[in-house]
Structures are given as structure tokens and as C-alpha cells.
N, C-alpha and C positions, 0 to 999 in steps of 0.2 A: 504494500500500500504506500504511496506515494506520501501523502500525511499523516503520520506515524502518530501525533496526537488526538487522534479522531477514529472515533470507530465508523465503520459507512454509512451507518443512520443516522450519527451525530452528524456525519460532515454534509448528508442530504439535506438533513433539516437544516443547518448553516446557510446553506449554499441556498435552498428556497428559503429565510427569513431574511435574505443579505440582499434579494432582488429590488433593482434600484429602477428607477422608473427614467431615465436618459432622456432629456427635453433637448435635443440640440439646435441652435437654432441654424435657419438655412444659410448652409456656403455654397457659392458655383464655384466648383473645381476647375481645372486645369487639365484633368484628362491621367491615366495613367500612360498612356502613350508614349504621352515625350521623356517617359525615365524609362521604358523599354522599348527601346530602339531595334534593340537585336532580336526583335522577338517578332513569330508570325503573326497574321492576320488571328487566326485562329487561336493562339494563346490567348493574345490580348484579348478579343470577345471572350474566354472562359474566366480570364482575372476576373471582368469588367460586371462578368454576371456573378460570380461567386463573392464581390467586394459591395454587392448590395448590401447596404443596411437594414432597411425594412426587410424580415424574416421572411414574409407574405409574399415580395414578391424577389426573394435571391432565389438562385438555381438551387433545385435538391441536389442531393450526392447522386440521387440515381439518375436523371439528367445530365449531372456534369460528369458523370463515368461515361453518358452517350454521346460527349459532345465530341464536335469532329477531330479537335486537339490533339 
């Protein structure tokens, strides 16, 4: 076990009474493009879908296992 002070119930229950409520307000980015340069078309759209923040709408795992990349 990773956190050796915690037993796994303890540290679930931690870990759900520790859930923060994140208000961020809105930034327009810059894009991750222009820091991977060296990188395909296809990379990029799988970062760019997996670096979603709203949960709702980022790529599942099982989607981004499908994706062309």
C-alpha cells in the first residue's frame, strides 16, 4: 500500500470527505501545440481530448485506447 498510515477505508473515506468543489475561473489558452512541435497530428488531438477538464465531456480510457494515435 502506497500510504502506509491509512488503512483502505480510512484513506477512501479521506479521499471522498477531502472532495473540493474547483470554481476556476475562465482562461483562453494558447493551445498545447506550440510546446509539441515534434509530435503528430494524431497525438496532439488525443492530448487535447484526454486534457479536458470537465469529466463529462474528456475522452474515456476506452475511446482513447481507440483512438487513431
Amino acid at each position: 500500500m502506497l500510504f502506509t498510515n491509512y488503512s483502505t477505508s480510512e484513506f477512501s473515506i479521506t479521499i471522498r470527505n477531502a472532495a473540493v468543489d474547483f470554481n476556476f475561473p475562465p482562461r483562453r489558452g494558447t493551445g498545447i501545440a506550440r510546446h509539441l512541435t515534434n509530435c503528430s497530428p494524431d497525438a496532439i488531438d488525443l492530448i487535447n481530448h484526454l486534457c479536458i477538464y470537465d469529466p463529462d465531456h474528456r475522452i474515456s480510457a476506452h475511446h482513447a485506447l481507440q483512438h487513431p494515435y
